[in-house]
C-alpha positions in Angstrom: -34.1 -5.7 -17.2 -32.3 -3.7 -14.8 -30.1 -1.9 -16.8 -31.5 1.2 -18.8 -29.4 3.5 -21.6 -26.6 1.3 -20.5 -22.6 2.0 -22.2 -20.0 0.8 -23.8 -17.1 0.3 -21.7 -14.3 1.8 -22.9 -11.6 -0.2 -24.1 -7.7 0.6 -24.9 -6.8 1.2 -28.7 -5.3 -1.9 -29.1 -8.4 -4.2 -28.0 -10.9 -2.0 -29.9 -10.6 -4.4 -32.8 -12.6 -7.2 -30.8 -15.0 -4.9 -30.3 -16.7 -3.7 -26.8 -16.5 -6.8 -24.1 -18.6 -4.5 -21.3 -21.8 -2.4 -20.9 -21.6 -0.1 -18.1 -24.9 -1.1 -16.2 -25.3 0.7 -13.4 -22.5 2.3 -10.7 -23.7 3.9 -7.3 -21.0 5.6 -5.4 -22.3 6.1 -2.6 -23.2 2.4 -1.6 -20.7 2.4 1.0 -19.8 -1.1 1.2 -16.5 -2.5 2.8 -16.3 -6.0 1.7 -14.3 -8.5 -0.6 -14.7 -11.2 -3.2 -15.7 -14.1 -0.6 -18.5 -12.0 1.3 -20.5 -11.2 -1.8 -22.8 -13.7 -3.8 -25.4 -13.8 -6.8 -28.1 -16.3 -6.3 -32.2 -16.3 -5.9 -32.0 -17.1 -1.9 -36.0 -15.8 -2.0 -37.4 -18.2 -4.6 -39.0 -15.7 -7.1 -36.7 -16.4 -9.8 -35.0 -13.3 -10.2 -31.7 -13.8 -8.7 -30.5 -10.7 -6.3 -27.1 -9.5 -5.1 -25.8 -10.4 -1.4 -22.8 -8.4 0.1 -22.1 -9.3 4.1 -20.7 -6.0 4.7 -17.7 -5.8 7.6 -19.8 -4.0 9.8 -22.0 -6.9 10.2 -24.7 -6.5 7.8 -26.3 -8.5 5.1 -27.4 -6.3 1.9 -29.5 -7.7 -0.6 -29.9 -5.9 -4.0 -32.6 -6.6 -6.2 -31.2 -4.6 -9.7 -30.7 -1.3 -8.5 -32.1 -1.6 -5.6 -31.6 -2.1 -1.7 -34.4 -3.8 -0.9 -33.5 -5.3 2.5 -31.0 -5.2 5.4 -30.0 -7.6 8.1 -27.7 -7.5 11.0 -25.0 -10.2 11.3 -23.8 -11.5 15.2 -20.4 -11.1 14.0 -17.8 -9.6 11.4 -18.5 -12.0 7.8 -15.2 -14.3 7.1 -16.8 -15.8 4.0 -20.4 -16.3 2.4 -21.5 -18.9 -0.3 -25.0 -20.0 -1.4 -26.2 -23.9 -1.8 -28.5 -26.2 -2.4 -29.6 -28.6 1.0 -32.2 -31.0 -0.6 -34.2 -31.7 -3.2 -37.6 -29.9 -2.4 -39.0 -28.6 -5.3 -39.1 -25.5 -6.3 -35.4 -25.0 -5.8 -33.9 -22.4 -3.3 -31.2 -22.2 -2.3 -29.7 -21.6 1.2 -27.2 -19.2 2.3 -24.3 -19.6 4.5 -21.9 -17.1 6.4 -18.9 -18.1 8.0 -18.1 -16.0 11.3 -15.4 -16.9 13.6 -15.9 -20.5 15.0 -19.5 -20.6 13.5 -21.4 -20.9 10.2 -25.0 -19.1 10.1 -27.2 -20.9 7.5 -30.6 -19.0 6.1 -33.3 -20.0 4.2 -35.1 -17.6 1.9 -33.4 -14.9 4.4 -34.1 -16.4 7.8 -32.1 -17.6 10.5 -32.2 -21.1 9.8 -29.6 -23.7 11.5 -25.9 -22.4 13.0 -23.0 -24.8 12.3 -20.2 -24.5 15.2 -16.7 -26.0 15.1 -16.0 -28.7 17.4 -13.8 -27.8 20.3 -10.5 -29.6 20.3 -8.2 -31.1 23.6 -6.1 -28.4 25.6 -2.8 -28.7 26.0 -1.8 -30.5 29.2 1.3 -27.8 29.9 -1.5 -24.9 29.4 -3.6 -26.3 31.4 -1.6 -26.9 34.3 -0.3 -23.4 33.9 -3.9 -21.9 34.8 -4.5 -24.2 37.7 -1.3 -23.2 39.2 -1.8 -19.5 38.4 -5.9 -19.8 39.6 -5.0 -21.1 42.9 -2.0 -18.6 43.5 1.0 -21.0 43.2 2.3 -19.1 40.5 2.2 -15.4 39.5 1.0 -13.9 37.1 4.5 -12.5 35.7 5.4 -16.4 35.2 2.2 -17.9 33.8 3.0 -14.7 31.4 6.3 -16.0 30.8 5.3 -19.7 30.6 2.7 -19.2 28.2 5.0 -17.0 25.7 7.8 -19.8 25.8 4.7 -22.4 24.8 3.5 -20.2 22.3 7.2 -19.3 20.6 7.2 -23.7 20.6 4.1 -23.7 17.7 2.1 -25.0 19.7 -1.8 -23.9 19.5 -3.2 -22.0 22.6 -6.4 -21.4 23.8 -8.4 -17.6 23.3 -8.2 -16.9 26.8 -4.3 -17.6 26.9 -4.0 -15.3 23.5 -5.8 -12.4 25.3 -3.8 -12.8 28.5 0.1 -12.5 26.5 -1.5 -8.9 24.6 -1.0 -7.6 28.5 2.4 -5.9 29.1 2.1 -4.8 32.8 2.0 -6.9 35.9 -1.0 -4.6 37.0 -3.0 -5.8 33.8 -2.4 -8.9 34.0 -3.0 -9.4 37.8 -7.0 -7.7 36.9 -6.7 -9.7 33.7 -6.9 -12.9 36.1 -9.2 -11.8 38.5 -11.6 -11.1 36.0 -11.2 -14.5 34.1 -10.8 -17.1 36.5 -14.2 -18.3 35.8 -13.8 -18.7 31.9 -12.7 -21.8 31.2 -10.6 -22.9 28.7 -11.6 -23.8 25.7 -9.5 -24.6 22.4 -11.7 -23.7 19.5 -10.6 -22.3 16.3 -11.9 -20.2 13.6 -12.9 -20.6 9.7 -11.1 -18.9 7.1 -12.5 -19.9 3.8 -14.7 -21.3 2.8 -16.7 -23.3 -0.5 -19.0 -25.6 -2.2 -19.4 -29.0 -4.2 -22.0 -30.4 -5.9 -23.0 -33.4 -4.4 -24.0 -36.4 -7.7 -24.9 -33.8 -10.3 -23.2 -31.0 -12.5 -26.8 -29.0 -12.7 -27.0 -25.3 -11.3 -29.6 -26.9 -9.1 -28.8 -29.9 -7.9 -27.4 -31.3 -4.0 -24.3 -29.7 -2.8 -22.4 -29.4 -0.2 -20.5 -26.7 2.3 -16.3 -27.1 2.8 -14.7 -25.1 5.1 -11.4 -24.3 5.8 -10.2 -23.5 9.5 -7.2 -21.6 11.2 -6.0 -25.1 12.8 -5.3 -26.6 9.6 -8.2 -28.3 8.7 -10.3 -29.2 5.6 -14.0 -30.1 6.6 -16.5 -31.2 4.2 -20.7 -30.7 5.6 -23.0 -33.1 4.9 -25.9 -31.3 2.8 -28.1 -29.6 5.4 -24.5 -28.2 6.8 -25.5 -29.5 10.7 -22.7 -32.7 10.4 -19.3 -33.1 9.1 -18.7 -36.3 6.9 -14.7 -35.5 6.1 -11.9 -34.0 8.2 -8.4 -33.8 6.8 -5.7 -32.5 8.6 -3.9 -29.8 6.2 0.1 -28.8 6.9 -1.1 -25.6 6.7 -4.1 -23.3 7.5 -5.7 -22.8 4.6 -6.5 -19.3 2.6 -8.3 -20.2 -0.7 -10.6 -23.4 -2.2 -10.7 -24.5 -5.3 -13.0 -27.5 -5.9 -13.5 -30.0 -9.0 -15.7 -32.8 -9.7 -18.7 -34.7 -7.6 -18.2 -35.7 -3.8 -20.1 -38.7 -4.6 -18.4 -39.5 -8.3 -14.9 -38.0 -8.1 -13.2 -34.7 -6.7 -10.2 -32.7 -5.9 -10.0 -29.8 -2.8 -7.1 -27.4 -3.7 -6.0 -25.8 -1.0 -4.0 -22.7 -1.0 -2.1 -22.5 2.6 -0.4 -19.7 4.8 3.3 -21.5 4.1 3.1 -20.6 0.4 2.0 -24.6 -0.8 -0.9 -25.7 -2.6 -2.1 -29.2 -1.4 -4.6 -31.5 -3.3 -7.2 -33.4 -1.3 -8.8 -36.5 -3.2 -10.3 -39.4 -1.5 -10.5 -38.1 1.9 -6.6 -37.2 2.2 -3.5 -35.3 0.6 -2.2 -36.9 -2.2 0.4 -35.9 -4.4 3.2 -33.6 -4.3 2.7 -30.0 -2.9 2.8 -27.3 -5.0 5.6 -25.1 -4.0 5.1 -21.2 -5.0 7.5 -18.6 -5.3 4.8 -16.2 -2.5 2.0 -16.5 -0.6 -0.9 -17.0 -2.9 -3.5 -14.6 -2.8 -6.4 -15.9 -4.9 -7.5 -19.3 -6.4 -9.8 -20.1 -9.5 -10.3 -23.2 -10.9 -10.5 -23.3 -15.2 -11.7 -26.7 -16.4 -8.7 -28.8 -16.3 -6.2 -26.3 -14.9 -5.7 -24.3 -11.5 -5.3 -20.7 -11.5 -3.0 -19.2 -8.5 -2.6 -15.1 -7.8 0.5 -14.9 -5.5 1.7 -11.8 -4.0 5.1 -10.8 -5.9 2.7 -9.4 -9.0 2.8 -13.2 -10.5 -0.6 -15.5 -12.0 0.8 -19.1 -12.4 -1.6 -21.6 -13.7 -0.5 -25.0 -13.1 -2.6 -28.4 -14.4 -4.3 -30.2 -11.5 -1.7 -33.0 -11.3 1.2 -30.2 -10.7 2.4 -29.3 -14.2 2.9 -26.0 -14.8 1.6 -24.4 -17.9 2.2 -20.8 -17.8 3.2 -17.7 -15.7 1.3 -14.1 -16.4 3.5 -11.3 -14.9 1.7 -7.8 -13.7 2.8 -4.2 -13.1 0.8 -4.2 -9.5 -0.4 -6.4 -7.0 -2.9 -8.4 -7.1 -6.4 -7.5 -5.0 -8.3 -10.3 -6.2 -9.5 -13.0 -8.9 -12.7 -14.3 -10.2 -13.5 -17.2 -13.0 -16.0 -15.8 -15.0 -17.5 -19.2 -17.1 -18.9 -17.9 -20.8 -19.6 -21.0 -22.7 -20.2 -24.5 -20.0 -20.2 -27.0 -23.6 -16.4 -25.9 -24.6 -15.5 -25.4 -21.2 -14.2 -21.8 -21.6 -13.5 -20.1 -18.9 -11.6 -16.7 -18.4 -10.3 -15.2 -16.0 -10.8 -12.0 -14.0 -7.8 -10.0 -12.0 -8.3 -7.2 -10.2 -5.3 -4.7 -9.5 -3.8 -2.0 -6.9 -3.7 0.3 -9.7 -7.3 0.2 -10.2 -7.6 -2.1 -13.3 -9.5 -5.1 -13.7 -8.2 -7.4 -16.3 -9.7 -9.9 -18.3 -7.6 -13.2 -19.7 -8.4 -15.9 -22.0 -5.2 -18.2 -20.6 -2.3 -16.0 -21.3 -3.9 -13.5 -23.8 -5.6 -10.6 -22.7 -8.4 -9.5 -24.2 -10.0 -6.4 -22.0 -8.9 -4.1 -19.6 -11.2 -1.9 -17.6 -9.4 1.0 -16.1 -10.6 2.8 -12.6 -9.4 5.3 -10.2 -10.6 3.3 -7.5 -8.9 -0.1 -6.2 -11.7 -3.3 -6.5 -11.8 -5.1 -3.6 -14.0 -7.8 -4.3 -16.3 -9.0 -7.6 -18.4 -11.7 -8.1 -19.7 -12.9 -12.0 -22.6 -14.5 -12.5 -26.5 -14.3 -13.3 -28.5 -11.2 -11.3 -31.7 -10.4 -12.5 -32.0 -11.7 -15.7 -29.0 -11.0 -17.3 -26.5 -14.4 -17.1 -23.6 -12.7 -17.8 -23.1 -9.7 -15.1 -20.1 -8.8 -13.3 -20.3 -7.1 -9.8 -17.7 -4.6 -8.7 -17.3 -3.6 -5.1 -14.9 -0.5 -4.6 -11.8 0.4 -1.9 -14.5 3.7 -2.0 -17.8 1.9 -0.7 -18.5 1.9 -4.8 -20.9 -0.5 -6.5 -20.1 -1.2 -10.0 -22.3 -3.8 -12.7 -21.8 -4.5 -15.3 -22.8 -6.4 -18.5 -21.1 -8.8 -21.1 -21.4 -7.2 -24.3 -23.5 -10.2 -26.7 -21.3 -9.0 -29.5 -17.7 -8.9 -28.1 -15.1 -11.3 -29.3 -13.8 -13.4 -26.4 -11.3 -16.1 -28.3 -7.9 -15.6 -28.2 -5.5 -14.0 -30.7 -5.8 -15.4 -33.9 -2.8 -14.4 -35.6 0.0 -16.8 -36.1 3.2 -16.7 -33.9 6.2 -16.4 -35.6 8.8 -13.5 -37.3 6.7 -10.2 -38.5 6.0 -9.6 -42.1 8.3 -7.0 -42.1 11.2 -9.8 -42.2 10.1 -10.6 -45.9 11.0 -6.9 -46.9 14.6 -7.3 -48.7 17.1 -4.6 -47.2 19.1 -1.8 -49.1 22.6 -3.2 -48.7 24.8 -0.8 -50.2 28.0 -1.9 -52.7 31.2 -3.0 -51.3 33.8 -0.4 -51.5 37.5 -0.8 -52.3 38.3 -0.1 -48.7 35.8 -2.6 -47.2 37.5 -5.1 -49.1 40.8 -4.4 -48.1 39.3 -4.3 -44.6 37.7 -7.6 -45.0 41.2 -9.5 -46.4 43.4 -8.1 -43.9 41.0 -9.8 -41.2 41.0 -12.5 -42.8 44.8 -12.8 -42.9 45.2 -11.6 -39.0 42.5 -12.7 -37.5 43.8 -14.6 -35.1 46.5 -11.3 -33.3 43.8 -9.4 -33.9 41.2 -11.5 -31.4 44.0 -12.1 -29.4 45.1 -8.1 -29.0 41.1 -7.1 -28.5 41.3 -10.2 -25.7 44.4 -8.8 -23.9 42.3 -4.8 -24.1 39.7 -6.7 -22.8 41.1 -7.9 -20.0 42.9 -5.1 -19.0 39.7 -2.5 -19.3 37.9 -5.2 -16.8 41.1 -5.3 -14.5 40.7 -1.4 -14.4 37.2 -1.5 -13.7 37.1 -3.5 -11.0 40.5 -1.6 -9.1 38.3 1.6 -9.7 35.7 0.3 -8.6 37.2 -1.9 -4.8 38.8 1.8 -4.6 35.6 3.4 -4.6 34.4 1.2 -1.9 37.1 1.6 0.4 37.5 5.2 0.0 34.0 5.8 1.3 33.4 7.5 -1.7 30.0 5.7 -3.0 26.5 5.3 -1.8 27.5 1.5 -1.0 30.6 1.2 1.7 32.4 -2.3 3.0 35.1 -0.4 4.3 36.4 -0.8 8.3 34.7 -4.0 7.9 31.1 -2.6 7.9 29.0 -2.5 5.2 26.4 0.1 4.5 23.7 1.8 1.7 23.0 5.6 1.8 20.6 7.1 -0.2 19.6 10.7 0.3 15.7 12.9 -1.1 15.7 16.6 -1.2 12.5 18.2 -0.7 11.3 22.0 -0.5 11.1 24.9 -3.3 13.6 26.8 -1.1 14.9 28.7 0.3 14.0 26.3 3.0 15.2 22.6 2.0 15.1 19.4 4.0 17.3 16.6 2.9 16.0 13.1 4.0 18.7 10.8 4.4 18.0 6.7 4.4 20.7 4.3 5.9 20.8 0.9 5.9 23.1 -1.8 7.8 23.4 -4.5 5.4 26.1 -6.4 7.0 25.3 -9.4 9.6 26.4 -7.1 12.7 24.9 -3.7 14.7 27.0 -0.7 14.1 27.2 1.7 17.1 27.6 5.5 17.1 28.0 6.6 13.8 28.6 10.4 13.1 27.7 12.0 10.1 29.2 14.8 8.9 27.8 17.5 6.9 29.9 20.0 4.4 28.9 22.7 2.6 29.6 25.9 1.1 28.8 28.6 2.9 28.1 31.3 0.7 25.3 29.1 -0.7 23.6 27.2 1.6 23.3 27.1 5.6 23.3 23.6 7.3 21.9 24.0 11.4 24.0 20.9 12.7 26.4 20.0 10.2 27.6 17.2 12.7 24.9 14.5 13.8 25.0 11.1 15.1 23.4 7.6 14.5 23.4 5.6 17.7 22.5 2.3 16.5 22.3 0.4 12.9 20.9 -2.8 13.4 21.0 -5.3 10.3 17.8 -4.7 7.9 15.6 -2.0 9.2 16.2 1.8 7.1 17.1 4.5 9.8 16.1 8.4 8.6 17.6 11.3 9.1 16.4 14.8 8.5 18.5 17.9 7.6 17.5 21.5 7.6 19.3 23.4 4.7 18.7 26.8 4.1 19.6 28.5 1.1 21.5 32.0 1.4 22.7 33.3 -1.8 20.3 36.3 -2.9 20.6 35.0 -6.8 19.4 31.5 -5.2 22.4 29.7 -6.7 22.8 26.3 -5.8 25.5 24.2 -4.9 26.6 20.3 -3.9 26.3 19.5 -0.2 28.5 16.0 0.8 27.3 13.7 3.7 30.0 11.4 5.2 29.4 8.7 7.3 32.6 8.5 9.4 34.6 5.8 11.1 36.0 6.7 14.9 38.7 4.3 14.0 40.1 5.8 10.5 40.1 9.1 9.1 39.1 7.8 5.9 35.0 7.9 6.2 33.0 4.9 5.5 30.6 6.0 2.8 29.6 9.4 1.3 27.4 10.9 -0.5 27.1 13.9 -3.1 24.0 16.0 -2.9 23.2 18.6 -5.7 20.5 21.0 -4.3 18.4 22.7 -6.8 18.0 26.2 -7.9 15.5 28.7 -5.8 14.1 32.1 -6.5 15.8 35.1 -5.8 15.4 37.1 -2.2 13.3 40.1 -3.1 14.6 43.6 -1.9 
């Protein structure tokens, strides 16, 4: 075995009751990888039986681990998109191939040799684009208005060429002009790029058995490989390009394709087209695992919805960070349990059985990619690739308790316990009959208070508002937010102030106005100006205070945010500055 004097993984206080879930295997920090979740496989890609560790590193290599060690290198033509191992044939002994997706190409290898590339079909150019580049090749047009003609085709959605893309990065006429001398050769040439990509098996559920390549490509389609990977047997036409796969069943028997698209849907191919309603999410998703019957989705608002494969949705997990990514780890293939792996921003990686959790493994680096699996001969390992360059493995723990909660839902036991209820005094029951007598005047007097504490509130509060007098202004017809940072231990401060234009119109020339008292603090321009507020972005301004009391007293500092129009300011804001030593001598 690879692992030697291996660990228990540390759990939290309130999971130690199921016992250990990890062994901490082996962890190199100094591996230096920069990858993620769909450039790194397990599989035996060499045929000896001992199955090895593949990362396709962004900087164009191919690692391959063999336990603990690198045993081999190779250099990639082009920056990894996505990587998967499968099986082409039925030769015996089994091994299988391995495929990286770069760009508009798929680079397959057998038993680590360049074996067969896959390339994308080119597609039509458009007509309009086409014409453009004639007329701008033989000088009819210039190069200014080809630049202009190609933005307004691209702003209409539809898809240009490379060549056009690299031409509308150039600002200045004087790029552009060598931009087309040096290009007029290349021809056009509309061919897109993959962007995920996965596998099905092809008749059989074995680990061994016929499968197939599916990729998923930036013009929005779904292609399914034949099993060599040198023909595609199925193209559908997605609404959307498409991010994550998820794959059930047998391309020969039956199958679904869940797709997770860039417009924030999950679409279901079965049959050789889209069927069903889409699946509408609340964000973009950012991972997809499928878990037997059900579909797993990781969206980007700190959200894990798992929804049953004909739309249903069965539950919602929220998080307290993002999401980097997911990974279905499969425990026990007869009950069909699978659980479910999240890794996030704040450098945990947490382990679900549905909706209870039942591990947490916490980190002070960020995972950017895992992978679970068998490597070496251990079934159960998980693989842990760091923000860092980090490798992490570790091991499933034989002994660790992986079903869900068994206690009962319900009220606690506590609820049973009777409470002390004290006796009834004399005055409690006078209390209680005169209620009962005038309980009618006395809802309606509380009703009438009621109304008249809410009237208050809200004349207090328009007041406010109008006055300038808040952080949040809608007077003069604008509407504005101000929020306001001190920084420094003094006696040098800096106050950061953030404004915002939340109305629907620019605001234009804006002074801010600074007071102060001057036997406490110093202020270098007390009077400043904002020349512009468009609608949404936050616009900072600095401030230098200085503090000048020898005691290093402190004091409040007000910021308005005047109107040219009215003497009454638009907003304001109260700034208490804190305390500072004393001046020494």
């Amino acid at each position: 075995r690879f692992v030697s004097g291996a660990k228990m993984a540390e759990a939290p206080s309130s999971e130690k009751s199921r016992g250990a879930v990890w062994l901490n295997a082996w962890d190199d920090p100094v591996a230096g990888l920069n990858t993620h979740s769909a450039c790194m496989e397990l599989g035996d890609v060499t045929g000896d039986g001992n199955c090895k560790l593949l990362v396709a590193d962004q900087s164009k290599k191919l690692r391959l681990y063999k336990g603990t060690n690198l045993i081999s290198e190779h250099a990639l033509m082009d920056v990894p998109t996505a990587m998967v191992t499968f099986v082409p044939d039925e030769r015996q002994p089994v091994v299988p191939s391995l495929a990286i997706a770069s760009g508009p190409h798929i680079f397959i290898y057998r038993k680590l040799r360049p074996y067969y590339k896959f390339s994308l079909p080119t597609e039509e150019v458009n007509e309009e684009e086409q014409f453009i580049w004639d007329e701008l090749s033989t000088g009819k047009i210039s190069p200014d208005k080809a630049h202009e003609m190609l933005s307004a085709l691209r702003d209409r959605d539809v898809s240009i060429c490379l060549k056009s893309r690299d031409f509308l990065v150039h600002d200045k006429t004087s790029a552009r002009v060598q931009f087309v001398t040096d290009n007029t050769s290349v021809p056009l040439e509309q061919r897109s790029v993959i962007t995920c990509m996965a596998t099905i098996k092809k008749a059989h559920e074995e680990d061994d058995s016929v499968s197939q390549l599916i990729l998923g490509t930036e013009n929005r389609y779904l292609i399914v490989l034949d099993p060599p990977g040198s023909n595609a047997l199925l193209t559908v036409r997605l609404p959307s390009s498409p991010i994550c796969i998820a794959v059930m069943g047998l391309y020969d028997v039956d199958y679904r394709i869940i797709c997770a698209c860039r417009n924030g849907s999950m679409y279901t191919v079965k049959g050789g087209e889209v069927v069903g309603q889409p699946i509408e999410l609340d964000s973009l998703p950012v991972a997809v695992i499928k878990s037997h019957r059900s579909i797993i989705v990781g969206c980007m608002e700190q959200v894990i919805h798992s929804f049953h494969v004909k739309g249903k949705k069965n539950f919602s997990i929220y998080l307290p960070s993002s999401i980097q990514c997911m990974e279905a780890m499969p425990v026990d293939k007869s009950r069909h349990l699978t659980l479910m792996l999240v890794a996030l921003a704040n450098g945990e990686v947490r382990l679900y059985n549905d909706k209870t959790s039942l591990c947490t493994i916490s980190s002070d680096d960020v995972v950017t990619g895992m992978r679970f699996g068998k490597f070496s001969r251990e079934d159960h390992t998980l693989v842990l690739a760091h923000k860092s360059g980090a490798l992490a493995i570790k091991i499933l723990s034989r002994s660790s308790n992986l079903e869900k909660s068994s206690s009962t839902a319900g009220p606690p036991p506590e609820q049973d316990v009777p409470l002390n209820i004290p006796k009834k005094t004399k005055l409690y029951v006078e209390q209680t009959q005169r209620e009962r007598d005038s309980g009618i005047d006395i809802h309606r007097v509380f009703q009438r208070d009621l109304c008249k504490l809410r009237l208050a509130t809200a004349r207090a509060y328009v007041q406010v508002l109008t006055d300038g007098q808040g952080p949040i202004s809608y007077a003069g017809g604008t509407s504005l937010r101000l929020t306001a940072t001190v920084q420094g231990l003094g006696p040098h401060f800096k106050i950061k102030l953030s404004v915002q234009n939340t109305g629907n119109k620019p605001i234009v020339d804006i002074p801010l106005a600074i007071t102060y008292n001057p036997a406490m603090h110093h202020v270098k321009r007390p009077l400043s100006r904002i020349p512009l507020l468009v609608p949404g972005p936050f616009y900072t301004v600095e401030i230098d205070v200085e503090s000048v009391d020898r005691n290093g007293g402190s004091d409040s500092v007000r910021v308005f945010a005047c109107n040219r129009n009215s003497s009454v300011p638009i907003m304001s804001a109260i700034i208490n500055m804190p305390f500072c030593e004393p001046f020494q001598g």
